[in-house]
N, C-alpha and C positions, 0 to 999 in steps of 0.2 A: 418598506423594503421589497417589495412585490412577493414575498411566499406567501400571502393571506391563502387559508384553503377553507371553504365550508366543510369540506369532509372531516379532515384532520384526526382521521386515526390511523398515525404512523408507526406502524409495526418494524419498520427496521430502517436508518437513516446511515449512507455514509457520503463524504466529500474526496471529491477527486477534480481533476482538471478537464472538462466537460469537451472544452475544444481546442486546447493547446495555446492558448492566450498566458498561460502562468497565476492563474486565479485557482482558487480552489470551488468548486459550484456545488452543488448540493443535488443529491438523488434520494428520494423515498418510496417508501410502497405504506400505499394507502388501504387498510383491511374492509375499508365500505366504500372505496371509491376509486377514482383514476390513477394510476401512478404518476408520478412528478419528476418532472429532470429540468433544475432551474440553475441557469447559468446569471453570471456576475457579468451584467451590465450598466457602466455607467454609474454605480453607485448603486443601484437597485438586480433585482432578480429578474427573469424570465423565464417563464415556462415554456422547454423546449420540445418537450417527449411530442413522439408521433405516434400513430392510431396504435402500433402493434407495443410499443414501448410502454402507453399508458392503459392499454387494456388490462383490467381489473381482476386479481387474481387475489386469491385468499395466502396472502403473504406472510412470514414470519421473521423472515431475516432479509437484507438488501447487505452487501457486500461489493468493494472492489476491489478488485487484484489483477495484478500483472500475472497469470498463468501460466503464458507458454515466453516470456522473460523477450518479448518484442520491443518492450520500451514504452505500451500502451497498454493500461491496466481493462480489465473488463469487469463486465458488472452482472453480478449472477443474484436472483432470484430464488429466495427458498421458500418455497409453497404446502402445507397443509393440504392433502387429499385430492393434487392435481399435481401435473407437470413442475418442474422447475423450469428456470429459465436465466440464459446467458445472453447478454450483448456487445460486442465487439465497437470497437471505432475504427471505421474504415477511414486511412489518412489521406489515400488519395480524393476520395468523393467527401470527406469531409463529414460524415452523418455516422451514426451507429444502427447497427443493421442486429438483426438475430443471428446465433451461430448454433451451430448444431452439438449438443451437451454430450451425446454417445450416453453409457450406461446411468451417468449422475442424472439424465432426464427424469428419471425415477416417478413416472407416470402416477403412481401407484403409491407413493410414500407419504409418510405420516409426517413432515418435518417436521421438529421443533422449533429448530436453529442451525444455525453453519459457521463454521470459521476459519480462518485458512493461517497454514505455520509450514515452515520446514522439517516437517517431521522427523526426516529421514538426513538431515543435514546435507543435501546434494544438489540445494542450490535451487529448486523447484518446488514452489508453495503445491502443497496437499491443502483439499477441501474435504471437510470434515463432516458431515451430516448429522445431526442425532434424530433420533425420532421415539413413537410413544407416548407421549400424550394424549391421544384418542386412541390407540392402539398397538399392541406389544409388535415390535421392529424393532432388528438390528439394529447399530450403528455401520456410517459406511464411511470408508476413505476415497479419495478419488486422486488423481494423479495426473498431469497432462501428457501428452508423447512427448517422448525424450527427442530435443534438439540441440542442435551448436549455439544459439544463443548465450551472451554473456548476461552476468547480474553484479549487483552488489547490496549489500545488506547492512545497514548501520542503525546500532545500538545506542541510545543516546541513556545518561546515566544519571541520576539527580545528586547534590552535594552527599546521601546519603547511602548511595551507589545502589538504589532503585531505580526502574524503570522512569524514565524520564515523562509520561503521562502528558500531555499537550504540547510537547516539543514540535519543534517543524524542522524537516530534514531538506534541503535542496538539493542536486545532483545535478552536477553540470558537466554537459559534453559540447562538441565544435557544434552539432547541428541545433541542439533542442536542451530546454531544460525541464528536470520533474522535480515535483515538489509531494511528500507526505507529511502527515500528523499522526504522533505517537496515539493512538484512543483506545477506549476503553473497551470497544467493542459496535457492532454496528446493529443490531440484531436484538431479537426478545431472548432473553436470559445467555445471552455468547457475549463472550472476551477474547480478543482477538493477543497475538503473542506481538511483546511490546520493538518490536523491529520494523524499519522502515527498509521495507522488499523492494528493489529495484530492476526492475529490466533492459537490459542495454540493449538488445538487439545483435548485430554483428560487429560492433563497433565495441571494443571492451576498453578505449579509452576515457578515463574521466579526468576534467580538466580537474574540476574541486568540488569538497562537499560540505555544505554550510549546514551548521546545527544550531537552532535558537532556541533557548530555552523559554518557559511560560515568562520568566522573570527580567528577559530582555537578555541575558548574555549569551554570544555569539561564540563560536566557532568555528573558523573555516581550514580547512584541512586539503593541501594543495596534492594533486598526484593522488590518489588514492591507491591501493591496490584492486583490481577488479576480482569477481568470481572470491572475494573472501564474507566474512562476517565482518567488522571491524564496530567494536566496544569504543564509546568515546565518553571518557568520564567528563564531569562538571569541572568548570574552569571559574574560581571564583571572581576575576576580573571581566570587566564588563564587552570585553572583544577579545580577539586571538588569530592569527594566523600560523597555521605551522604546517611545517611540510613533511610528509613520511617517507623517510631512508626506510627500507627493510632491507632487512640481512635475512638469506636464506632459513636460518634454524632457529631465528626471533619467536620466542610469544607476546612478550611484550615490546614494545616498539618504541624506544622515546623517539619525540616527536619534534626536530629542533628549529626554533622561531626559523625564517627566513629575514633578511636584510630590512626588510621593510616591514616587521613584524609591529603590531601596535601595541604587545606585553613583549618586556625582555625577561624571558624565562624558561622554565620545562615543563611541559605538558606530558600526558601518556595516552596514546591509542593501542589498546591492544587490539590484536590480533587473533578473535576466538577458532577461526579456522587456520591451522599455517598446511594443511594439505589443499595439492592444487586441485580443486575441483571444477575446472574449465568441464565444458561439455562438448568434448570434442566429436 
């Protein structure tokens, strides 16, 4: 598969979309050796990280997230008794470059672990830090600057209306498509919040949003609302299309097939935010 690593003590592993091809590639931090950033080629991996990417730091957590809700998720670094560290993808040159963390650099912190949620329900992932393990610190939150960027945030829900745990969410807009996975958490002893965070960018249009569950059944959900939460329960039929009408003062939203639906039936997407939280 090409991820063979002699070092192989991976302290914190998460998957994202490494260079916009629609794969999901895989990123670690190695505790006795180089970091790894190994993209899906061909059937097999490759190892893409460059000098500054794979220089070796006493890591605890590897995470990624869409921060400032551009549409490109970034990948932050939680370090043990040195610097943390974030890296951006720059779209036009193609490469991911380091970006500058401001206060969460935390030069000086003791990580544990990190994990990132909507705290504050306003549409913009918080980074979490804990620390103490080798020494009594704080916990700290972090926050990015407030922008006009839009998002969307879906909740995928098992038959027993749990977290839906290895789902994969798709997101499709006119230029580009993202894809997450519901997981456990990326990091040594962190649990990440079971929502698939989205960043749109300036563009708050989504064509549609496909939910697959571990067990092969499908969802797609045409027109989405953007800048919400949206809860999508288990569909016991093995496919779905449906489109969401919302009515102003909806919570719950039925959901009704479209003409070329592949189940004839009612579905329910709720609606856990019905306030507009655009970032204007």
């Amino acid at each position: 598969m090409g991820i063979s690593d002699r070092y192989e003590h991976v302290w914190g592993v998460t998957s994202l979309d490494l260079n916009n091809d629609g794969l999901l590639d895989l990123v670690y931090g190695n505790w006795e050796g180089n970091h790894r950033m190994f993209v899906q080629k061909n059937g097999r991996f490759e190892n893409i990280a460059n000098k500054t990417f794979e220089s070796k730091s006493k890591v605890r957590t590897v995470l990624s997230a869409d921060f400032d809700n551009n549409g490109f998720e970034e990948i932050f670094f939680n370090n043990i008794g040195e610097p943390n560290r974030l890296f951006e993808y720059n779209e036009f040159l193609g490469v991911w470059e380091s970006k500058n963390l401001g206060p969460a650099l935390e030069p000086n912190g003791l990580g544990t672990g990190a994990v990132v949620a909507d705290l504050n329900l306003n549409g913009r992932l918080e980074l979490f830090i804990s620390h103490g393990e080798s020494g009594r610190q704080p916990l700290t939150i972090y926050e990015n600057v407030r922008n006009d960027n839009n998002f969307i945030r879906i909740l995928p829900l098992t038959k027993f209306n749990a977290p839906a745990r290895g789902a994969k969410v798709k997101v499709i807009q006119n230029s580009r498509a993202q894809i997450r996975f519901i997981d456990s958490g990326s990091g040594y002893l962190c649990q990440m919040e079971p929502v698939a965070h989205f960043g749109l960018g300036k563009n708050k249009n989504v064509i549609k949003v496909i939910v697959e569950w571990p067990d092969g059944n499908k969802k797609e959900i045409l027109n989405p609302i953007s800048n919400k939460t949206i809860k999508v329960l288990y569909w016991y039929l093995k496919s779905q299309i449906i489109n969401v009408l919302l009515r102003p003062k909806d919570l719950c939203v039925h959901a009704l097939p479209i003409r070329n639906a592949v189940v004839v039936g009612r579905a329910w997407v709720e609606i856990i935010s019905t306030r507009d939280t655009s970032l204007k």
